[in-house]
FIFILO-372721 format. One record per residue (C-alpha): residue in one letter; x, y, z. Coordinates in steps of 0.2 Angstrom, whole numbers, plus 5000, padded with zeros to 4 digits. Layout:
<recs>
REC / rest / x / y / z
REC / A / X / Y / Z .
...
</recs>
This chain:
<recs>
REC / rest / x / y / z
REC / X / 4584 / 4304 / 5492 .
REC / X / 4581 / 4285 / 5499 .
REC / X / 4573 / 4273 / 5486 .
REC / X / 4567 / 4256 / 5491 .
REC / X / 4567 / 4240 / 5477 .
REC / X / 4549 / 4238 / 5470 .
REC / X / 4543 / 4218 / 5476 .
REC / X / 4552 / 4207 / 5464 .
REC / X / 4555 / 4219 / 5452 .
REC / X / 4571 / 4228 / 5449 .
REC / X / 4564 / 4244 / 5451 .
REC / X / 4573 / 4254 / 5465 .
REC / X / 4557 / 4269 / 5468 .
REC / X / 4563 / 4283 / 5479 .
REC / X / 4553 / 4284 / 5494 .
REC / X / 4541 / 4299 / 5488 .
REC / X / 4535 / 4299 / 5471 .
REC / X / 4525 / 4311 / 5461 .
REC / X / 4510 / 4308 / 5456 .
REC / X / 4499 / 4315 / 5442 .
REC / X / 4481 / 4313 / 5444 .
REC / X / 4476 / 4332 / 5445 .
REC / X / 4486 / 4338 / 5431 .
REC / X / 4474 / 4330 / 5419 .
REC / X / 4464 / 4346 / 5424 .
REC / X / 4444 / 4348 / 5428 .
REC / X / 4439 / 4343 / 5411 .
REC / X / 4430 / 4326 / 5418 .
REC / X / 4421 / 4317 / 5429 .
REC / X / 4434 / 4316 / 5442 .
REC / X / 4444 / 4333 / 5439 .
REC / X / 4454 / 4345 / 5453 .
REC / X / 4449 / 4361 / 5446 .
REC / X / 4459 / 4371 / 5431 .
REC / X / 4477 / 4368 / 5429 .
REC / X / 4490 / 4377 / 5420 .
REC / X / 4499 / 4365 / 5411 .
REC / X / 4516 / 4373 / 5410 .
REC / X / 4515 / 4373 / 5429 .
REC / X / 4513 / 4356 / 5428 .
REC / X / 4528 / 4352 / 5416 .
REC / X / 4539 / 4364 / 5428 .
REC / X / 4532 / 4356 / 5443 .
REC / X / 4538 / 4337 / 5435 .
REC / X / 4555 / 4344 / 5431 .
REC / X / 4557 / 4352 / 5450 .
REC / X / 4553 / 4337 / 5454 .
REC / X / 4566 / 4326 / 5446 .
REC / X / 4579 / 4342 / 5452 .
REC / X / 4573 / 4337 / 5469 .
REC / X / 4579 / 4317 / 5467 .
REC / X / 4562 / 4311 / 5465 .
REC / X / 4564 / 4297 / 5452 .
REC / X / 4546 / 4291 / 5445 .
REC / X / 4530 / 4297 / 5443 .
REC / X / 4514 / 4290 / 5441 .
REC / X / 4499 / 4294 / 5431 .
REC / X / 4482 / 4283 / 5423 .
REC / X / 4476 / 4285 / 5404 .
REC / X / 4461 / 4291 / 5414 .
REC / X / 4467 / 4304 / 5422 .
REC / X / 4460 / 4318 / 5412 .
REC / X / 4455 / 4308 / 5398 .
REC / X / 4471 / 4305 / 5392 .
REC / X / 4477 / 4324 / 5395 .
REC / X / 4488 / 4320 / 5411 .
REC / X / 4500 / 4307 / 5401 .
REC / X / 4502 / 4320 / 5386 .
REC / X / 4510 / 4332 / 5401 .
REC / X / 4519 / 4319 / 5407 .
REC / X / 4526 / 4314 / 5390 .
REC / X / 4532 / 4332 / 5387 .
REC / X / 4538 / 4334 / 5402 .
REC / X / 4551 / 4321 / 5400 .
REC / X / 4555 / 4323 / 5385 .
REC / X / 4564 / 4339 / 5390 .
REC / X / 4575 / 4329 / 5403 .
REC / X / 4591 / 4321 / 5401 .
REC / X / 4586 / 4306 / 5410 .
REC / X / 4571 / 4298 / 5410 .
REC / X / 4564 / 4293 / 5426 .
REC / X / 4553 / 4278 / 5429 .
REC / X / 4535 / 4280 / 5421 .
REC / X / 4520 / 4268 / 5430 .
REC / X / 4505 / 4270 / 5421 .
REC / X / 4488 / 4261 / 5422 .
REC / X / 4474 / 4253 / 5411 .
REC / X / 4457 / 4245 / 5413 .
REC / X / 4446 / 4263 / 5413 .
REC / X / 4441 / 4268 / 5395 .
REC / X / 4429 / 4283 / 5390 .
REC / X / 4420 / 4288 / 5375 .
REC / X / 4418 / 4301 / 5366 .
REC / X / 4405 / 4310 / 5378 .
REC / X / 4416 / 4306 / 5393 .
REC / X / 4406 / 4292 / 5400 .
REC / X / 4419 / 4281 / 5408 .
REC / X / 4417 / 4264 / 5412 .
REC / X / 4429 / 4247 / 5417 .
REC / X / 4436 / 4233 / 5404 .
REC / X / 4448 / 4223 / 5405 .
REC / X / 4447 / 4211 / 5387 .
REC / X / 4464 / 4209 / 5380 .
REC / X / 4458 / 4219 / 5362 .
REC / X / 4454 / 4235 / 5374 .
REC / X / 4471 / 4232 / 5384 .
REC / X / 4482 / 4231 / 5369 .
REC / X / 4476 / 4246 / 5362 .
REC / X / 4477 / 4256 / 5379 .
REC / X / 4495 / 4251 / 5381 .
REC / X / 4498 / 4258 / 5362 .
REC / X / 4488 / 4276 / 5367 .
REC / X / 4498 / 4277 / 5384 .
REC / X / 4515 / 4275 / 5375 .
REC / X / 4510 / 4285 / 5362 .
REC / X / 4505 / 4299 / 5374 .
REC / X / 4522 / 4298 / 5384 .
REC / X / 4530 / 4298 / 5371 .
REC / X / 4541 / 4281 / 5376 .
REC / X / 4544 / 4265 / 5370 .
REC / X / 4541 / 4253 / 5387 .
REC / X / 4533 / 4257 / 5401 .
REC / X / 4541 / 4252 / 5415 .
REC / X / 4526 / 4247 / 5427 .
REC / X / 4509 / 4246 / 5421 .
REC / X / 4494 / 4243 / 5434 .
REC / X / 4477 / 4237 / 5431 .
REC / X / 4468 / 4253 / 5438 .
REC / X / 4453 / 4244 / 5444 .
REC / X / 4447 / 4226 / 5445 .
REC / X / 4432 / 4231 / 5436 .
REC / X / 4423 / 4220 / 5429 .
REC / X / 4427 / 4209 / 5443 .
REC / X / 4424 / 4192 / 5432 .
REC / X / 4435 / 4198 / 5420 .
REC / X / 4453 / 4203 / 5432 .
REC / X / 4462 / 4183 / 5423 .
REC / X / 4457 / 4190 / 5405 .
REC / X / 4468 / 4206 / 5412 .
REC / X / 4479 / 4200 / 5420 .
REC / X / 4486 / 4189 / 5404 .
REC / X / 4483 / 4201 / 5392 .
REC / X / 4496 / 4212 / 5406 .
REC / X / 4508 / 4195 / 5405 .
REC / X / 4506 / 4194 / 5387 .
REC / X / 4514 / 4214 / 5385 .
REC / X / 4528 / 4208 / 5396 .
REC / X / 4536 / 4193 / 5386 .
REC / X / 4532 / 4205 / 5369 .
REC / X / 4542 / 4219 / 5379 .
REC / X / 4529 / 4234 / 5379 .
REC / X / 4529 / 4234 / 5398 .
REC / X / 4544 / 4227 / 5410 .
REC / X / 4532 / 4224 / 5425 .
REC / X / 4515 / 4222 / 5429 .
REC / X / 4505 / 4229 / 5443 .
REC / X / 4488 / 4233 / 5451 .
REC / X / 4477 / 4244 / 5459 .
REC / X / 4464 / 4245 / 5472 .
REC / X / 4462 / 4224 / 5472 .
REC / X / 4460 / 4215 / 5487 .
REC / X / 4469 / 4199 / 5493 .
REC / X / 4455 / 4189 / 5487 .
REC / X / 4458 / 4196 / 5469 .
REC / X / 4479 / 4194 / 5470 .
REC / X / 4478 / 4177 / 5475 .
REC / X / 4465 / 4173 / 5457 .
REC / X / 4481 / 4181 / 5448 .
REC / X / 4496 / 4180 / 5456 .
REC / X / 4496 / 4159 / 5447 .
REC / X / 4495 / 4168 / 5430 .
REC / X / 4510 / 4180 / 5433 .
REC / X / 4518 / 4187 / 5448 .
REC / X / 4510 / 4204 / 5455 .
REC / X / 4525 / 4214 / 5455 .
REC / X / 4518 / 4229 / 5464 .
REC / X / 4500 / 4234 / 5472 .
REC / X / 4492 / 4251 / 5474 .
REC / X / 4478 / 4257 / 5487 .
REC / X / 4476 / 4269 / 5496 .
REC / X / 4482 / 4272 / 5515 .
REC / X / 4484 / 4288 / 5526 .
REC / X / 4480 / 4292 / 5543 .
REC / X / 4460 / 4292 / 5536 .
REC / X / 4461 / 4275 / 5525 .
REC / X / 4473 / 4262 / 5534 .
REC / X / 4459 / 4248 / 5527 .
REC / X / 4475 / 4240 / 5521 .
REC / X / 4481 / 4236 / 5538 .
REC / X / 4470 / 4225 / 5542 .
REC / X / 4477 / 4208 / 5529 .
REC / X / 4484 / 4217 / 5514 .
REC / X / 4499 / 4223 / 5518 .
REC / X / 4506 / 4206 / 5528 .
REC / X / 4500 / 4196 / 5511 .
REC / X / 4509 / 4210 / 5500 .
REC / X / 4527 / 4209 / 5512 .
REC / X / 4526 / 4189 / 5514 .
REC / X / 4524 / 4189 / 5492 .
REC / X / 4535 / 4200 / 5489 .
REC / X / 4523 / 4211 / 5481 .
REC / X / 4529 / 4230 / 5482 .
REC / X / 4517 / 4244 / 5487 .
REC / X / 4514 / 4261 / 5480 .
REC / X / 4501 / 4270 / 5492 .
REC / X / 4492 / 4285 / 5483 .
REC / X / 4482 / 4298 / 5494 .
REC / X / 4493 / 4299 / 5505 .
REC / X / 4489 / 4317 / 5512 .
REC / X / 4470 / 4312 / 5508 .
REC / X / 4470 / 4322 / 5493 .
REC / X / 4475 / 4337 / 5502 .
REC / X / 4467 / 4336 / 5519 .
REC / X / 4481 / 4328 / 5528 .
REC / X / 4490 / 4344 / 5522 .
REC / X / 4488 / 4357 / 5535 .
REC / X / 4481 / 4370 / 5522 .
REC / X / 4463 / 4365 / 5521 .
REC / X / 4451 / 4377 / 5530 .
REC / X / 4431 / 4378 / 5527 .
REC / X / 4433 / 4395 / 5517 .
REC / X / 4446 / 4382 / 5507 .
REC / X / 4433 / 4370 / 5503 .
REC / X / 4419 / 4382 / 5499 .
REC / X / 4428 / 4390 / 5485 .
REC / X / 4434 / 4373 / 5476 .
REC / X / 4431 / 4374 / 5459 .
REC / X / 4414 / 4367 / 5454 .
REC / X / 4425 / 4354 / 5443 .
REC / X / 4435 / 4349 / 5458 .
REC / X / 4427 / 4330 / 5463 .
REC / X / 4434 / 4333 / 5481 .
REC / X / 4417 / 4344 / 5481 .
REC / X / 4409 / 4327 / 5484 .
REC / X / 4421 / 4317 / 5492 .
REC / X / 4414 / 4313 / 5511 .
REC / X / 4431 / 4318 / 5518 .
REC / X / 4429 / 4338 / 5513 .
REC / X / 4408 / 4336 / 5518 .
REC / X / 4403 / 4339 / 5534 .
REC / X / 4402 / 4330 / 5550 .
REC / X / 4418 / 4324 / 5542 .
REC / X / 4428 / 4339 / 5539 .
REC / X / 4427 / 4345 / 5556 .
REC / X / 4433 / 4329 / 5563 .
REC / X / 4445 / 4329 / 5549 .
REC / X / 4454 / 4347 / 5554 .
REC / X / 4453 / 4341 / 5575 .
REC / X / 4465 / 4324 / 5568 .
REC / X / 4475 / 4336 / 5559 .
REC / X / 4479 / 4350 / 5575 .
REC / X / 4484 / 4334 / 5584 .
REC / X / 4495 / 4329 / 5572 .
REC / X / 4502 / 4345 / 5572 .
REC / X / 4504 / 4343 / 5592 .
REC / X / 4514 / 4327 / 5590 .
REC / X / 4525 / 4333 / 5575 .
REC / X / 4530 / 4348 / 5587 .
REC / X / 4532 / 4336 / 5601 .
REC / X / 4544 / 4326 / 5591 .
REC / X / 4554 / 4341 / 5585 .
REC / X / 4547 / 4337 / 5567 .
REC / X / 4544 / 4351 / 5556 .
REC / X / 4526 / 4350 / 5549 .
REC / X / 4525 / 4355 / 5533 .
REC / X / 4511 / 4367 / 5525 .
REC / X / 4513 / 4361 / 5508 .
REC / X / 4503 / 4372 / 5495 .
</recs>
């Protein structure tokens, strides 16, 4: 598999990546329904079978849950792939989840998060969210701090915009941003992505198949059964008029892939 070097950094990413958001299963406010997690684990290791050499996940991302897998996951594996993880969402015991970004909280989220993946660096950890906004240079030092100290080798962030990179990039260099982008969300085409490429300022896209719509296997009948803790139940892209419109993009997709000789692919 291809990999490409991570901005500045000396991370070399293969080109796909696996992402971990929904096996922190249904148990929270932004859930995909029940997972089995020894489907998970085995899905992380037929990954890394298939040359994929990183995966991403969030301390949110079922409360915690989805970096326990993780950790287990790769503790079974001879060599450990890159781990990027993220900060800056915290819960309490109820499950109410809210943004901070002080350096107290962000020290103790890197010691849960290594704790959880069982690890003693992380290789890339993002901000998740510039929430509060006022607050991203307090996070953003408390992220350069962890670096010199050696927790984390490279800091990143998520879903910020150009204004917000430019207020930190003079504390420390940005090695790598996240948004999102696929044929429904190309927002970042519009000034993110030349800033990113003329600061050498890697990007990792996440939804790339719109959280499954992109995919070729959604059908209404698909979207009427979704469990009720499945938060694509409310997202705007599975509601209607959207849907509709949605499934039309994807049948011309199709078109142009079998046009091209591309195989499409009907993941599960």
């Amino acid at each position: 598999m291809k990999s490409k070097k991570l901005g500045y950094s000396d991370l070399n990413l293969t080109t796909v990546g696996l992402g971990t958001w929904a096996i922190g299963g249904g148990d929270w406010k932004y859930g995909w329904g029940p997972q089995d997690d020894r489907e998970s684990i085995a899905g992380i290791h037929h990954a890394l079978d298939l040359g994929i050499n990183w995966i991403d996940t969030a301390a949110i991302y079922g409360l915690g849950h989805s970096e326990e897998i993780v950790g287990k996951a790769i503790k079974e594996v001879k060599e450990r792939p890159i781990i990027a993880t993220k900060c800056s969402r915290v819960w309490d015991d109820q499950g109410n989840i809210k943004g901070c970004l002080t350096k107290e909280s962000i020290r103790s989220e890197v010691e849960a998060s290594l704790r959880r993946l069982q690890i003693e660096v992380i290789d890339l950890y993002q901000i998740h969210w510039p929430d509060p906004n006022q607050d991203i240079e307090k996070g953003w030092g408390a992220i350069a701090d962890l670096i010199k100290e050696g927790k984390i080798r490279y800091g990143g962030v998520s879903n910020f915009s150009v204004r917000q990179l430019k207020r930190i990039q003079p504390i420390h260099p940005v090695a790598s941003l996240q948004p999102p982008y696929s044929m429904l969300e190309r927002g970042i085409e519009e000034e993110i992505l030349d800033y990113c490429a003329t600061n050498d300022i890697g990007v990792i896209v996440y939804s790339p198949m719109q959280k499954g719509v992109l995919t070729g296997k959604f059908t209404r009948e698909r979207v009427r059964n979704l469990p009720k803790n499945d938060h694509r139940q409310g997202d705007a892209h599975f509601q209607e008029p959207e849907f509709s419109v949605n499934l039309e993009l994807v049948e011309g997709l199709r078109a142009i892939a079998e046009k091209k000789g591309r195989q499409w692919r009907n993941w599960p």
